[in-house]
C-alpha positions in Angstrom: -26.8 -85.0 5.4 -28.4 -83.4 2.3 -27.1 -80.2 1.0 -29.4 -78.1 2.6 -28.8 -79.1 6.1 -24.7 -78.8 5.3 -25.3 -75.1 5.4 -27.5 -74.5 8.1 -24.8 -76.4 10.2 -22.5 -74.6 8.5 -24.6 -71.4 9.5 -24.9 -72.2 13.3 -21.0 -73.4 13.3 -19.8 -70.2 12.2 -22.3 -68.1 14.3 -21.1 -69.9 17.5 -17.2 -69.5 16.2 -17.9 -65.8 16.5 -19.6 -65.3 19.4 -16.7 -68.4 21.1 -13.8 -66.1 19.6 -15.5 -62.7 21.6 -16.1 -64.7 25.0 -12.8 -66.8 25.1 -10.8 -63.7 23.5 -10.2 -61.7 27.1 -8.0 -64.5 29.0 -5.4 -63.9 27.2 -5.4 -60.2 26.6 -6.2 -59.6 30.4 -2.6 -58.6 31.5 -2.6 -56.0 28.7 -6.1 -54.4 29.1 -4.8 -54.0 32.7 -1.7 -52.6 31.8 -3.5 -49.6 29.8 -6.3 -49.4 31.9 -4.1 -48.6 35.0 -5.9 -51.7 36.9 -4.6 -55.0 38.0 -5.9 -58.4 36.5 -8.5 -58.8 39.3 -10.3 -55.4 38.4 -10.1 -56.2 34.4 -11.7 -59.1 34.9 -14.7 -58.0 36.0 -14.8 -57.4 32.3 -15.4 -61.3 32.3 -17.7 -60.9 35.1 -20.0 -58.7 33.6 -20.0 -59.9 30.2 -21.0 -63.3 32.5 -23.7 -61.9 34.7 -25.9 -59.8 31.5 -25.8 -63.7 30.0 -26.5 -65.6 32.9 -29.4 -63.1 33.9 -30.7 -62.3 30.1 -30.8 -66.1 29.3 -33.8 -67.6 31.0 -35.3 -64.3 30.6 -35.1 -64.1 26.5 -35.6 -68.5 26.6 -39.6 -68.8 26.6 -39.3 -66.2 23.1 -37.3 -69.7 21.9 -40.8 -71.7 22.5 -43.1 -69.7 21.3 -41.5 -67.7 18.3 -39.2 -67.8 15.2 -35.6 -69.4 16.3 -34.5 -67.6 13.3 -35.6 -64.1 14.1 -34.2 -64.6 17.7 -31.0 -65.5 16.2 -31.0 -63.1 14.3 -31.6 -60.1 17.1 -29.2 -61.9 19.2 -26.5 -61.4 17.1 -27.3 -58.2 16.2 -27.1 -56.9 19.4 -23.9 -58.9 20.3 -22.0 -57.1 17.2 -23.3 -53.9 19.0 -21.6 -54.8 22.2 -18.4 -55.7 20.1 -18.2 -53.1 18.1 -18.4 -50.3 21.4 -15.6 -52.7 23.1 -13.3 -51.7 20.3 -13.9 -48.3 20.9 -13.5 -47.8 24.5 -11.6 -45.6 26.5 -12.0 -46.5 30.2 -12.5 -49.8 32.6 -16.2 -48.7 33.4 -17.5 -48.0 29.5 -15.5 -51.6 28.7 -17.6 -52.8 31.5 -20.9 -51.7 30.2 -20.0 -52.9 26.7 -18.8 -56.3 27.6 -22.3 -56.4 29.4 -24.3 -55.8 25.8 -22.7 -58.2 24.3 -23.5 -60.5 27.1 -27.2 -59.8 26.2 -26.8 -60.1 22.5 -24.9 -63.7 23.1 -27.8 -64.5 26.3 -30.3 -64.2 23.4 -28.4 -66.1 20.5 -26.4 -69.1 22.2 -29.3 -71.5 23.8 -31.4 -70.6 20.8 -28.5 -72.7 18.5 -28.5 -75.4 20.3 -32.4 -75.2 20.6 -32.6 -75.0 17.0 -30.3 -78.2 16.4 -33.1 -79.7 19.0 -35.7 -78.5 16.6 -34.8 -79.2 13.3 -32.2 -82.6 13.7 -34.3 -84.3 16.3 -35.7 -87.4 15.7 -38.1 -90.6 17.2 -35.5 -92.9 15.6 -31.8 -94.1 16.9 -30.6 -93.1 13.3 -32.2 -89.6 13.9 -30.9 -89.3 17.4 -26.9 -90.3 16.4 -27.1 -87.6 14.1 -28.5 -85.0 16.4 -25.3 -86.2 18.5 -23.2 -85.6 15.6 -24.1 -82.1 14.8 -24.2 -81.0 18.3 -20.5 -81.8 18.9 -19.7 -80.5 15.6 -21.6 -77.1 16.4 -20.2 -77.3 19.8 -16.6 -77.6 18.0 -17.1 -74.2 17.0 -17.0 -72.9 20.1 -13.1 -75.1 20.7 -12.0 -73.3 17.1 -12.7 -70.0 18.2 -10.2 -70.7 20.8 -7.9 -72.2 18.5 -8.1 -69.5 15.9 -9.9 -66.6 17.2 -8.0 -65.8 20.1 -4.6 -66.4 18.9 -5.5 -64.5 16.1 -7.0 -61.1 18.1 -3.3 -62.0 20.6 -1.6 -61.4 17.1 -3.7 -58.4 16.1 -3.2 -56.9 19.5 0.7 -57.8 19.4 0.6 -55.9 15.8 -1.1 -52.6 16.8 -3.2 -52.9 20.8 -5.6 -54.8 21.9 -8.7 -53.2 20.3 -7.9 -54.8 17.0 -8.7 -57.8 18.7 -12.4 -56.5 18.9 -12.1 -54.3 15.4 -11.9 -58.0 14.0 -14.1 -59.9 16.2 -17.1 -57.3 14.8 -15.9 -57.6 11.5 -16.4 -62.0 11.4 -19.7 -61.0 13.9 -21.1 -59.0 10.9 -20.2 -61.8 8.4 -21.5 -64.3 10.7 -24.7 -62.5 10.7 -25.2 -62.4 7.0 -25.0 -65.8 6.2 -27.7 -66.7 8.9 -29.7 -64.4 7.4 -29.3 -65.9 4.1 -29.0 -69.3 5.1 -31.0 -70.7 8.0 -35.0 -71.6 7.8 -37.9 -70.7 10.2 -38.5 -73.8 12.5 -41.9 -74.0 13.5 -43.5 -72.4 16.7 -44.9 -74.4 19.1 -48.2 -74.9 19.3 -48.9 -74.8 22.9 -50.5 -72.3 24.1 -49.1 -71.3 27.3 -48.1 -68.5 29.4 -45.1 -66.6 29.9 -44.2 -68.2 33.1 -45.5 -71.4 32.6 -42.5 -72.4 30.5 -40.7 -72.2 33.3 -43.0 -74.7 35.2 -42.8 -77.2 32.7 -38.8 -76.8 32.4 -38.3 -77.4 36.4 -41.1 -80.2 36.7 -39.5 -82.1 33.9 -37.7 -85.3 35.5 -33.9 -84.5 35.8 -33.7 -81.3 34.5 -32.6 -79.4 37.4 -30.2 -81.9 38.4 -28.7 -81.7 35.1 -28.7 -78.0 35.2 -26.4 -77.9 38.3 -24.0 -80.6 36.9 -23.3 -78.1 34.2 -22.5 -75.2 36.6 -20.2 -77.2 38.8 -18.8 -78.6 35.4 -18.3 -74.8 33.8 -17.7 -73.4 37.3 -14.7 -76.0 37.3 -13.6 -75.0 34.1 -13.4 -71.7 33.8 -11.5 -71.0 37.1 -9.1 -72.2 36.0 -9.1 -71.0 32.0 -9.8 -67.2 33.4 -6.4 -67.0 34.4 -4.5 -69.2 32.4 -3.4 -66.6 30.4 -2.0 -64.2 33.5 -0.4 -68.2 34.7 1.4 -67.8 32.1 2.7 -64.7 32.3 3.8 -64.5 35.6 5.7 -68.2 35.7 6.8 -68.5 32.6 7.1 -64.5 30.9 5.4 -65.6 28.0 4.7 -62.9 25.4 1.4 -62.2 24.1 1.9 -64.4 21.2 3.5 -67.2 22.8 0.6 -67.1 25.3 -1.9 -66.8 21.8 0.1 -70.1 20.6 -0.4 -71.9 24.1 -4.0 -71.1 23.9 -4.6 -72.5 19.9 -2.6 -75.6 21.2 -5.7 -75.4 23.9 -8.3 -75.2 21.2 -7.1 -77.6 18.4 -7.3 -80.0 21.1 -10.3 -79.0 22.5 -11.8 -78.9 18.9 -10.9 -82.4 18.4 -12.6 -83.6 21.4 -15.5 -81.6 20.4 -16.0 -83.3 16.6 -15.7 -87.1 18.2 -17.5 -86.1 20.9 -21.2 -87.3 19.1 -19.6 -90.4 18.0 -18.3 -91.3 21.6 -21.5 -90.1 23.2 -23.5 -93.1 20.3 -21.1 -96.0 21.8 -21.1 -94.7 25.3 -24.3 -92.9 25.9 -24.3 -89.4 27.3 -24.5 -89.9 31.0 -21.7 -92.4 30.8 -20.1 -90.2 28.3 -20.6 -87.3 30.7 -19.4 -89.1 34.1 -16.1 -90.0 32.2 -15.0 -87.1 30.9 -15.7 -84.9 34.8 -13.6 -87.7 36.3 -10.7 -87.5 33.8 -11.1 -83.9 33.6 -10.4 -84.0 37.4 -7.4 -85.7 37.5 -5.7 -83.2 34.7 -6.9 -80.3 35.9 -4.9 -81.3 39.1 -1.6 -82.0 37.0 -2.1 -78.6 35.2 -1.7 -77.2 38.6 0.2 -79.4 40.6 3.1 -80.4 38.1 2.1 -77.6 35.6 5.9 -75.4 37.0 7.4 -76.7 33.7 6.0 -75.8 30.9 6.2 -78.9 29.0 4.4 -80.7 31.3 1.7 -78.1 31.8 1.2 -78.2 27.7 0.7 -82.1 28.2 -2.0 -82.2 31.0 -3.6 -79.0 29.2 -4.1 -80.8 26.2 -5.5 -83.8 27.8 -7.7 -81.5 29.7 -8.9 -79.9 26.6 -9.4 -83.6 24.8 -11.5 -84.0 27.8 -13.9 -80.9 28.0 -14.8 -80.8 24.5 -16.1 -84.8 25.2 -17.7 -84.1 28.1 -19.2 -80.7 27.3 -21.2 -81.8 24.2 -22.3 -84.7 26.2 -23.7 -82.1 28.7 -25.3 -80.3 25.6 -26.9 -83.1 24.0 -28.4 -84.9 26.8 -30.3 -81.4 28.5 -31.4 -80.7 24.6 -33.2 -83.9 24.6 -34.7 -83.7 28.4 -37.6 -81.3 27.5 -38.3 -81.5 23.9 -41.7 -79.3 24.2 -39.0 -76.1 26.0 -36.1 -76.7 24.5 -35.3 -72.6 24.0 -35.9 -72.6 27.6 -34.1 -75.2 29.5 -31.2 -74.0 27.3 -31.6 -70.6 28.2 -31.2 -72.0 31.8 -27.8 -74.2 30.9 -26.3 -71.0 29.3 -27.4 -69.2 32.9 -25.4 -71.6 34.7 -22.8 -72.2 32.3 -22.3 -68.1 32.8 -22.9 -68.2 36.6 -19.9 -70.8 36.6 -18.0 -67.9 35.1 -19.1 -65.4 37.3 -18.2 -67.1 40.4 -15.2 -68.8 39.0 -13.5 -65.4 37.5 -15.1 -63.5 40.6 -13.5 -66.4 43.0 -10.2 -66.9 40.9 -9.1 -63.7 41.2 -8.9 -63.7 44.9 -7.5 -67.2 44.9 -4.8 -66.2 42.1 -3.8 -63.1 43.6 -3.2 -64.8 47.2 -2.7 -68.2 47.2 -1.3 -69.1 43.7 -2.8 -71.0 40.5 -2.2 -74.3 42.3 -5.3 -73.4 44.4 -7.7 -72.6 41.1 -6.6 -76.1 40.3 -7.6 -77.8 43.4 -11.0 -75.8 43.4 -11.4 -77.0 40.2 -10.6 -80.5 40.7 -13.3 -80.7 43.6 -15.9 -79.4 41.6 -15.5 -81.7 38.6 -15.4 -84.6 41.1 -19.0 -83.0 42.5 -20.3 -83.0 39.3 -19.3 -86.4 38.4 -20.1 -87.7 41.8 -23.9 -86.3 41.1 -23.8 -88.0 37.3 -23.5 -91.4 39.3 -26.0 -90.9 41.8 -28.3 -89.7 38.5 -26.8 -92.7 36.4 -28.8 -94.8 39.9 -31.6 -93.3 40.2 -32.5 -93.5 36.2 -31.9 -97.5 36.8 
């Protein structure tokens, strides 16, 4: 890559890092915002839930803006209004202002995310197989960002909150936010608008009449849905088996996303030997099987480390296969088909935070784990049967 297009990866990686550190950052502090909110885990969070729901509703909403106008200037507003969000998080008082606050910054990220990876559409795309490896390549690497911010950002806001409370955790997420912000601005180009001339709503029409894209669409919920029922609560797992601290529980977590991260960055070169349905098939049926030992066997915590780093190895393949084949479906609505996969990928979290709680509380984390397991065998049954029908 020339120099040029180093930084604007670099650009979009750290963007996504900051807005990953913000959304990944509340599983591990959820026993502790409980704890000074006078609320148990399952009411906290709903902290999750409606951070999920602002995204999964303001997504396909803001998407068609993604078509028609500058990525750059969407970006831009995106993250403005997410470090608005964070900024009111660190200063709240109460479980209903965190609420509302967690739900801005749902907008601001609703806004920003799908416009990334409709960007790297945009500008790395290509007519070539040359062209097309390397859009693979920067989408895992950009999609890596979001593993680091587990690895680093939530340890990191753990640490901070061990130090002084848990608002430091969101004192320093705003801080990177507002950093992260500058160098877009200094940084990243316009990409040119598209120059169709089509309604509002007809964006939508093209999105769901292109061949595959819905089915694709609901592979990623069931895949996300999968995963972060189980992720939502790791962190309270944790607690309550094992009495972890909140910095041990922070180190468990960066174990999670160096791992994750890992998968992430080979995750484009796998995808060039294996092509991104197979890629995608593989990774849901392995991801099945260790989900299942996270819960089944996961009592010791050895053994739970082990199948949760194979897990992570895993999703950070088979999530940037997910990516990079719905970026390349629709080339003409990029913005808004991934508008739509954020909306699903936050729906998964609403109903698998929303669902988890009820499971966790009553049955026991074994039960997330069996959920889960179903549902990545759902989605990977459907990647077959759309493996078939494209033959």
């Amino acid at each position: 890559m020339k120099m040029k297009q180093i930084f604007i990866v670099l650009s979009l990686f750290i963007g996504v890092f900051v807005v990953g550190a913000d959304s990944f950052i509340i599983s591990p502090l959820l026993p502790t915002i409980a704890q000074n909110f006078h609320a148990s885990i399952a009411q906290t969070a709903l902290g999750v839930t409606a951070y999920a729901l602002c995204e999964m509703l303001g997504a396909p909403l803001f998407g068609p803006f993604g078509d028609r106008f500058s990525k750059r200037k969407l970006l831009l507003t995106g993250i403005g209004i997410f470090l608005i969000g964070t900024l009111l998080c660190a200063l709240a008082t109460n479980l209903a202002t965190f609420y509302l606050y967690r739900a801005i910054a749902g907008l601001g990220a609703a806004l920003f995310l799908p416009n990334v990876w409709a960007f790297i559409g945009s500008y790395f795309s290509g007519k070539t197989h040359a062209e097309t490896n390397r859009m693979n390549k920067i989408m895992g690497i950009v999609m890596a960002a979001l593993s680091l911010s587990v690895a680093l950002g939530v340890p990191l806001g753990s640490f901070l909150a061990q130090l002084s409370n848990w608002h430091m955790a969101f004192w320093a997420s705003a801080i990177l936010t507002a950093c992260a912000a500058l160098v877009i601005l200094l940084v990243l180009p316009d990409t040119p608008t598209t120059a169709q001339k089509i309604s509002y709503l007809q964006n939508f029409k093209q999105v769901f009449s292109t061949k595959g894209a819905l089915r694709a669409l609901v592979i990623s919920l069931f895949y996300m849905f999968a995963f972060y029922l189980v992720y939502t609560f790791l962190g309270s797992f944790l607690t309550v088996t094992f009495h972890l601290s909140l910095g041990q529980r922070g180190l468990v977590f960066f174990l999670y996303g160096v791992a994750n991260f890992i998968g992430a960055i080979f995750g484009g070169a796998v995808m060039n030997r294996l092509g991104r349905v197979r890629s995608i098939l593989m990774n849901a049926a392995l991801s099945a099987l260790f989900v299942l030992g996270l819960g089944l066997l996961g009592s010791q915590l050895p053994i739970l480390l082990i199948f949760l780093i194979l897990l992570a190895l895993s999703m950070g393949l088979g999530v940037t296969a997910i990516s990079a084949y719905i970026v390349s479906i629709a080339p003409q609505n990029r913005s808004t088909l991934m508008s739509f996969n954020s909306s699903v990928l936050y729906l998964g979290l609403t109903i698998g935070s929303s669902l988890g709680g009820l499971l966790f509380q009553n049955i026991g984390f074994w039960s997330l784990a069996t959920v889960s397991a179903v549902a990545f065998l759902t989605a990977a049954v459907m990647v077959m049967t759309m493996q078939r029908s494209a033959k």
